[in-house]
ZARODREN-540206 format. One record per residue (C-alpha): residue number from 1; residue in three letters; chain; x, y, z. Coordinates in steps of 0.25 Angstrom, whole numbers, always signed. Example, Ala and Ser with C-alpha at 12.3 -4.5 7.8 and 13.67 -1.06 7.14 Angstrom:
<nodes>
+-----+------+-----+-------+-------+-------+
| seq | type | mol |     x |     y |     z |
+-----+------+-----+-------+-------+-------+
|   1 |  ALA |   A |   +49 |   -18 |   +31 |
|   2 |  SER |   A |   +55 |    -4 |   +29 |
+-----+------+-----+-------+-------+-------+
</nodes>
This chain:
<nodes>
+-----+------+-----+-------+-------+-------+
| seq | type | mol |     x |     y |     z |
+-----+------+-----+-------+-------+-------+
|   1 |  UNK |   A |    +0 |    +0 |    +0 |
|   2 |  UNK |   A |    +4 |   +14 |    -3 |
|   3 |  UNK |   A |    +1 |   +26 |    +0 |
|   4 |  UNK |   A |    +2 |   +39 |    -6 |
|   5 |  UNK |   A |    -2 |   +54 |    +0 |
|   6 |  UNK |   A |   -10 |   +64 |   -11 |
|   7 |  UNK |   A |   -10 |   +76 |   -10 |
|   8 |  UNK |   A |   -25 |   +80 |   -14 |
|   9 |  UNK |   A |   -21 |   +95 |   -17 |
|  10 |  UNK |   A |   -15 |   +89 |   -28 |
|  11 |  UNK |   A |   -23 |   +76 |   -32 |
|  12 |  UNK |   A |   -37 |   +85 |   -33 |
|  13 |  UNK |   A |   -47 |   +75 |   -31 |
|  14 |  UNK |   A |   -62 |   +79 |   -31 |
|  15 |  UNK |   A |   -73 |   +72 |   -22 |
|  16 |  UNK |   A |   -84 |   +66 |   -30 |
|  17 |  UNK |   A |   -94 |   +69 |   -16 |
|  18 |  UNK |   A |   -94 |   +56 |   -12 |
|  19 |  UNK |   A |   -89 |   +51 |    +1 |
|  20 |  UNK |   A |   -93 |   +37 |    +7 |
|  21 |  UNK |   A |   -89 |   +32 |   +20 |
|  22 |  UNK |   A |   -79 |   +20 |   +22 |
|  23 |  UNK |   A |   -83 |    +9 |   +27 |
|  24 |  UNK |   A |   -76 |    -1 |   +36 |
|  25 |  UNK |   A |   -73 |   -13 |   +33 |
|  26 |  UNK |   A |   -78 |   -28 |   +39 |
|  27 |  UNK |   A |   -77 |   -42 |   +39 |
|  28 |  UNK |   A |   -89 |   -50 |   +37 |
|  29 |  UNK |   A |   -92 |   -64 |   +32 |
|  30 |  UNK |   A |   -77 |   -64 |   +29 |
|  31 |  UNK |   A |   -78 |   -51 |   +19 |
|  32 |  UNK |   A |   -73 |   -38 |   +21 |
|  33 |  UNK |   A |   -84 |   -27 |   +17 |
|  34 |  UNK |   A |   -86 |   -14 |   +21 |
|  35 |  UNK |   A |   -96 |   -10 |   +34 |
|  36 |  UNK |   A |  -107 |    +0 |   +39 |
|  37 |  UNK |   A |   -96 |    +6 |   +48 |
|  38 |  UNK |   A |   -89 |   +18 |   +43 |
|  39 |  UNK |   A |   -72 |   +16 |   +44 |
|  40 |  UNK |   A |   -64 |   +27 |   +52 |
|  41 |  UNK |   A |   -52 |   +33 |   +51 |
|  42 |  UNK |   A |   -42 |   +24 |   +60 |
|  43 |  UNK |   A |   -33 |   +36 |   +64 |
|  44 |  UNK |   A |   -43 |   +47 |   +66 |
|  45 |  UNK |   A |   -57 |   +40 |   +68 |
|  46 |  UNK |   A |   -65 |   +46 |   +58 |
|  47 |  UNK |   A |   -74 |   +41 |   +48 |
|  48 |  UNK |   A |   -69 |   +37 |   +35 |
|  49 |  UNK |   A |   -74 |   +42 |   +22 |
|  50 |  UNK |   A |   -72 |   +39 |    +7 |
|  51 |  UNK |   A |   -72 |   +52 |    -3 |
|  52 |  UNK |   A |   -73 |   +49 |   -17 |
|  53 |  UNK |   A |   -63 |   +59 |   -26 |
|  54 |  UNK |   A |   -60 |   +59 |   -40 |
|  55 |  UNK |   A |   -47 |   +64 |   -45 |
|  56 |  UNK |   A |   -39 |   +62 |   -58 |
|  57 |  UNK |   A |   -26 |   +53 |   -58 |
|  58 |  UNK |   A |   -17 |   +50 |   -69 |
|  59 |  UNK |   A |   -13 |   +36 |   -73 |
|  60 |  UNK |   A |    -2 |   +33 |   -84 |
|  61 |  UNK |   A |    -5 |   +47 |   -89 |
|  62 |  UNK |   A |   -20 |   +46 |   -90 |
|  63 |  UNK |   A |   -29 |   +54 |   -83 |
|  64 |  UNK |   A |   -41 |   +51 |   -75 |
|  65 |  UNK |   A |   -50 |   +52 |   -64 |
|  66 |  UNK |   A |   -50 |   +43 |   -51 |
|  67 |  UNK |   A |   -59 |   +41 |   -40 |
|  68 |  UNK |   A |   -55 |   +39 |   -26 |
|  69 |  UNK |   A |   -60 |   +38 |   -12 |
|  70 |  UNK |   A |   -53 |   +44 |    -2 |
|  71 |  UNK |   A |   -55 |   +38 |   +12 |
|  72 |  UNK |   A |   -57 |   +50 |   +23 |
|  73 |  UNK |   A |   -59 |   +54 |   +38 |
|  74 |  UNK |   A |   -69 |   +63 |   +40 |
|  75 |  UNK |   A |   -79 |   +65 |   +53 |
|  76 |  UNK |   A |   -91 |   +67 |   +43 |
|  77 |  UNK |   A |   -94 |   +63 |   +27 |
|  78 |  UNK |   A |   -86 |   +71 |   +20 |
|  79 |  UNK |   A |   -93 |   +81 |   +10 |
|  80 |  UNK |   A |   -85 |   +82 |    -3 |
|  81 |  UNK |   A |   -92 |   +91 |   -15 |
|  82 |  UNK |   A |   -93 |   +81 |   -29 |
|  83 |  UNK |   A |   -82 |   +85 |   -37 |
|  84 |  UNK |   A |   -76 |   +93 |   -27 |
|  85 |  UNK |   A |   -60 |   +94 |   -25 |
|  86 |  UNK |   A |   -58 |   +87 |   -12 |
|  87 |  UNK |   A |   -45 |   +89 |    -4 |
|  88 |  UNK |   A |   -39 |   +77 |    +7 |
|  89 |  UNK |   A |   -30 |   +78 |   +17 |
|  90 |  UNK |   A |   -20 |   +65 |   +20 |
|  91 |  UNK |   A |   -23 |   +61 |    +7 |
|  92 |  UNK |   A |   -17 |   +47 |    +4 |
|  93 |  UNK |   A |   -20 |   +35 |    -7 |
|  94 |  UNK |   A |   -14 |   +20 |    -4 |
|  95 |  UNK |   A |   -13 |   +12 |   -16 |
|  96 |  UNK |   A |   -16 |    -3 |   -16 |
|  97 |  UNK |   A |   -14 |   -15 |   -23 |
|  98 |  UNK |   A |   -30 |   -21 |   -24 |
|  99 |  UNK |   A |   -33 |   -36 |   -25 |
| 100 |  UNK |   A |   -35 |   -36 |   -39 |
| 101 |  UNK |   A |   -20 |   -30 |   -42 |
| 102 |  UNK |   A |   -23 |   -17 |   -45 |
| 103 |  UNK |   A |   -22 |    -2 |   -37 |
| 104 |  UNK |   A |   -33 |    +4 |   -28 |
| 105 |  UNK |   A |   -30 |   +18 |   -21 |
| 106 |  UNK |   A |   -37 |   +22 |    -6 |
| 107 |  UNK |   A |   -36 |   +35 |    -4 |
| 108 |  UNK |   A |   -36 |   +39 |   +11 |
| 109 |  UNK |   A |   -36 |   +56 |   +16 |
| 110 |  UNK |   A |   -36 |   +62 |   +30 |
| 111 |  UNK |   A |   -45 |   +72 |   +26 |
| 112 |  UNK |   A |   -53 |   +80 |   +17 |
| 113 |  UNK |   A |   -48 |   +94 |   +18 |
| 114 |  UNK |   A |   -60 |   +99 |   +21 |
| 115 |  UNK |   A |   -66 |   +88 |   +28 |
| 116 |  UNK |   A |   -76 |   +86 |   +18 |
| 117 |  UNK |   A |   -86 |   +96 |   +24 |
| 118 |  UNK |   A |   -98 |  +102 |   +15 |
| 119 |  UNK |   A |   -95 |  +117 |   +11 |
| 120 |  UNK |   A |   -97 |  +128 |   +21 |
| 121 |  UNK |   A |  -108 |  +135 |   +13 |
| 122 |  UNK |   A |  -112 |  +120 |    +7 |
| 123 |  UNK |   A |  -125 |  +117 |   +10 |
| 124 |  UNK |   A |  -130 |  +131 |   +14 |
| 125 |  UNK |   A |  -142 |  +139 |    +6 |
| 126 |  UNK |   A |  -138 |  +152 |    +1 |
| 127 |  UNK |   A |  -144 |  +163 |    +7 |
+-----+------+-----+-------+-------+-------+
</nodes>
């Protein structure tokens, strides 16, 4: 396993304004499958998030656009805008090596810069 810091001034990403929670994982009848309890970040406690992003990566000089889930603390679901740019802190993505020998990416961050709250004016009638 690798892992490898991002600096997501640099890779922009955009949220597509979907963000799920994750799951623990259990064991029953001898298969691992996901649970109705939501995972928490070992070192801090919180509850762990997934935010969908899309950004563009280049491949062999070929140009396209990924997605990714980006697993994240946060005390509350975090509000990203669709097609927003989105800013982590801590950002990080661990290669692996999948069962059927090819490359999967998790990507993990600290933080959302701004903790993925709504706006201040969002929400609010104009006057």
């Amino acid at each position: 396993m690798s892992f490898y810091a991002v600096d997501s001034k640099r890779q922009s990403m955009r949220s597509t304004g979907i963000v799920n929670e994750v799951k623990e994982w259990e064991e029953k009848d001898g298969r691992r499958r996901p649970s109705e309890t939501q995972a928490r970040d070992e070192a801090t406690g919180m509850p762990l998030w997934q935010v969908e992003v899309v950004f563009k990566q280049s491949s062999f000089g070929r140009e396209s656009m990924a997605t990714a889930l980006v697993e994240v603390g946060c005390p509350h679901r975090p509000v990203t805008g669709e097609f927003t740019p989105v800013e982590f802190v801590g950002l990080t993505v661990e290669a692996r090596v999948n069962k059927a020998g090819g490359l999967s990416e998790m990507w993990r961050a600290e933080r959302l810069v701004d903790e993925g709250k709504p706006a201040a004016n969002s929400g609010q009638k104009a006057a």
